[in-house]
Each structure stands twice: as C-alpha cells, then as structure tokens.
C-alpha positions in Angstrom: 21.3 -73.4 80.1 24.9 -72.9 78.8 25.0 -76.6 78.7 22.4 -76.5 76.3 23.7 -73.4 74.4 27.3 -74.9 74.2 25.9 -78.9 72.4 24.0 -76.4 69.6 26.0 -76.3 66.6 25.8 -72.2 65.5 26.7 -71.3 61.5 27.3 -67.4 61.8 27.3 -66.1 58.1 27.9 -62.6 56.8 25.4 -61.4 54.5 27.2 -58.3 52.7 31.2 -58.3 52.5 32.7 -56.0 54.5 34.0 -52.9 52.8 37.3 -52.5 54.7 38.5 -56.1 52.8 38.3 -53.6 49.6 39.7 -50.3 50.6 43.1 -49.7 49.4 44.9 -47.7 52.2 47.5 -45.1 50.5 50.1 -44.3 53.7 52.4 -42.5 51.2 51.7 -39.2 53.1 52.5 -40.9 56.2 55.8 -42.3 55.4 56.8 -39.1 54.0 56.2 -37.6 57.1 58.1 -40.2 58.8 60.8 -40.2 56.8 61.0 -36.5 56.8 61.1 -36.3 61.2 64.1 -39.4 61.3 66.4 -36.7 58.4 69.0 -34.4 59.4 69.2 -30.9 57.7 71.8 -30.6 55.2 74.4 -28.1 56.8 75.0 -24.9 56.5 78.1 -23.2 54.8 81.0 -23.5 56.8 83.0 -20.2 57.3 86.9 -20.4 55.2 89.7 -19.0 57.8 92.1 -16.4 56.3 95.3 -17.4 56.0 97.9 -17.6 59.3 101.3 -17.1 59.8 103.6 -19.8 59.0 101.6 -22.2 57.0 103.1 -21.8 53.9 106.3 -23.2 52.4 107.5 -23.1 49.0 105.0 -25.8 47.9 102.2 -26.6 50.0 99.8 -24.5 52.4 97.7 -25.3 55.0 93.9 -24.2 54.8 91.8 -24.4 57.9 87.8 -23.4 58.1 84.9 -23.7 60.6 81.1 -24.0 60.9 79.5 -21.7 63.1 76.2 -24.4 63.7 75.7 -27.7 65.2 75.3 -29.3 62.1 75.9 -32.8 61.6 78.7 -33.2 58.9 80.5 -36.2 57.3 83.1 -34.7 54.9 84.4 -31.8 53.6 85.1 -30.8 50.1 88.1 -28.7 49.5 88.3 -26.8 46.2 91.5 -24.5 44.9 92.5 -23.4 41.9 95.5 -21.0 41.1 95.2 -17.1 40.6 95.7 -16.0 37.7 95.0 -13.0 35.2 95.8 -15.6 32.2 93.2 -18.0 30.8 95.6 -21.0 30.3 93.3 -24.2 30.9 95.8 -26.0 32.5 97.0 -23.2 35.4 92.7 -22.8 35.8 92.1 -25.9 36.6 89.7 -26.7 39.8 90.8 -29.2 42.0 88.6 -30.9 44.5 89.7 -33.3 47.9 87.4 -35.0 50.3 88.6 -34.0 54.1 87.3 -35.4 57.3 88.8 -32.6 59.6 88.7 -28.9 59.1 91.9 -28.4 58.1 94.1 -29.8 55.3 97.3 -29.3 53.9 97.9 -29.0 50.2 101.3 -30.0 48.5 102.9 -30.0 45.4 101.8 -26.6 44.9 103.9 -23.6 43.1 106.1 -21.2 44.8 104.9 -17.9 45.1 101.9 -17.9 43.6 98.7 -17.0 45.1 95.6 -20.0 45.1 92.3 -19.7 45.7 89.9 -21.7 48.1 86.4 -22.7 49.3 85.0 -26.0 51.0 81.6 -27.1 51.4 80.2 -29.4 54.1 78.0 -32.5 53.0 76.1 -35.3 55.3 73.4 -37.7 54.2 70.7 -35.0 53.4 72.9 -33.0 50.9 75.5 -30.9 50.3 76.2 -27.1 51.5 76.1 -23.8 50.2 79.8 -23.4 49.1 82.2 -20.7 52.0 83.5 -17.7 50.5 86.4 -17.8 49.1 89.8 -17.2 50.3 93.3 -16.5 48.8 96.3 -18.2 50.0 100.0 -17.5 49.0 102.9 -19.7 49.0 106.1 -19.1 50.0 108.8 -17.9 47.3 111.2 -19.9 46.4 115.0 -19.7 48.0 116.9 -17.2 45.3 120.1 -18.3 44.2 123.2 -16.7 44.8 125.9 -15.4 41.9 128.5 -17.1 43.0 131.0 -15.5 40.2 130.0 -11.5 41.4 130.7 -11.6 44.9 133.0 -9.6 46.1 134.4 -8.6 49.1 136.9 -6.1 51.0 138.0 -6.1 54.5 134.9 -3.9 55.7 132.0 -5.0 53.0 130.7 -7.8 51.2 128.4 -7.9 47.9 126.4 -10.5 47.2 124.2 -10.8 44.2 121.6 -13.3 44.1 118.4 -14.0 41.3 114.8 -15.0 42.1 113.1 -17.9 39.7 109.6 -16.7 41.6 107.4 -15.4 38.7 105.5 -12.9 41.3 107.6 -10.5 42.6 108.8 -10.9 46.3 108.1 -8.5 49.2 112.0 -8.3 50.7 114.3 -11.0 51.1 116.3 -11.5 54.1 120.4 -11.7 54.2 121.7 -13.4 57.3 125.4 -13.7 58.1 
C-alpha cells in the first residue's frame, strides 16, 4: 500500500490565505521591556567630604567625596566657583572637570580665598542629582617681611611683616 500511495502524484492547495502572512506583529512593548531589564540606574548623589587638614596650599586644594550606594559610575563631575559677596562675572565663574577617582586636586587657585564645591556622578543611564555643597579655603599667602624696620637689641627683636591676602588671616606663626 505505501508503494502505491508513494508513485501517486498529490497537489495540496490552500484554499483561503492564511491570516498570520498579514498580521503585522508590533514588539515595541517588548523591546522596551528588554531594553529596560539590560539598563543600569543612573546613580545616586554622591556625598562631598568637608575639608581635611593639610590639603591646601597657597594655590591649589584637594577635594575628596564618596557614594554611599553600589552604584555603577563612570566619571565624576567636579564643579567650583569662588566665594564671594561681589558680583564680578569673572571671580563667579563656574568651572567644571571630569574625574575618574573621587578625589581631585585643583591648582592655580587664589590664596586665601574661600571656593565652593559639588560633584555629580554620571554612567550610561544619566547623570546624578548634584552633592551639597562644600567650602574649601586655601592657604594664605607667605607675608613679606619689612626688611627696613627691623630692629633689634641684645634681648628682643622686631620684625614687621605685611600680608598681600585680601581675607584676613587667622594668626601667623614666627619661627626663629
């Protein structure tokens, strides 16, 4: 019998067309949903440290911060801007650096003058709420001595030195 079956020649022909050749299948949703599972939060705002002992000099400071989350971060962005009651354009202008660690030091900065800063965190999703700010001080500047009204006698000395620091400084410190 199958011998038979197999030498007949069989046309198979479809009277309707199938509906599922038509149907337009929308997986928008779907890949949304996909898309949305393989993406990483964007992180939270890291957390600016106060500043430490001995990380300012005349010119430059060193600014460290933290997060307080696993959150997955490419870069940092530092922003500082100096302190100031004035409105002078110039002396309120932001600036902004990219930082891969959390900590950066800043240079060419003005003696004894007080900056502000805040950082943000950013990865591939976004960018993070700013940190709140801190201030940081520099260092004064070295006063210079008056050469022409020292004056000595065998049991005292008087030196007179002047400060070019704009912001008054806390004490200065005369070693012999």
């Amino acid at each position: 019998r199958l011998e038979e079956f197999l030498k007949k020649e069989v046309h198979l022909e479809l009277s309707t067309v199938p509906d599922f050749e038509e149907r337009v299948i929308d997986f928008s949703e779907v890949e949304q949903l996909m898309n949305s599972i393989n993406t990483i939060p964007a992180p939270c705002a890291p957390v600016i440290n106060p500043q430490a002992p001995n990380t300012a000099t005349g010119t430059s400071l060193r600014v460290c911060w933290g997060l307080f989350s696993d959150d997955t971060v490419e870069c940092y962005q530092l922003c500082y801007k100096p302190v100031s009651t004035e409105r002078h354009s110039d002396e309120q202008a932001e600036h902004t650096l990219k930082v891969k660690e959390t900590y950066c030091t800043i240079n060419n900065l003005l003696p004894n003058t007080q900056y502000e800063f805040w950082v943000t965190a950013l990865n591939a999703s976004g960018i993070s709420p700013p940190s709140e700010r801190a201030v940081y001080v520099t260092a004064p500047s070295p006063p210079t001595i008056k050469t022409k009204k020292i004056r000595s006698c065998e049991n005292a000395a008087l030196v007179c030195w002047e400060s070019s620091d704009i912001n008054p400084v806390d004490s200065y410190t005369v070693e012999l």
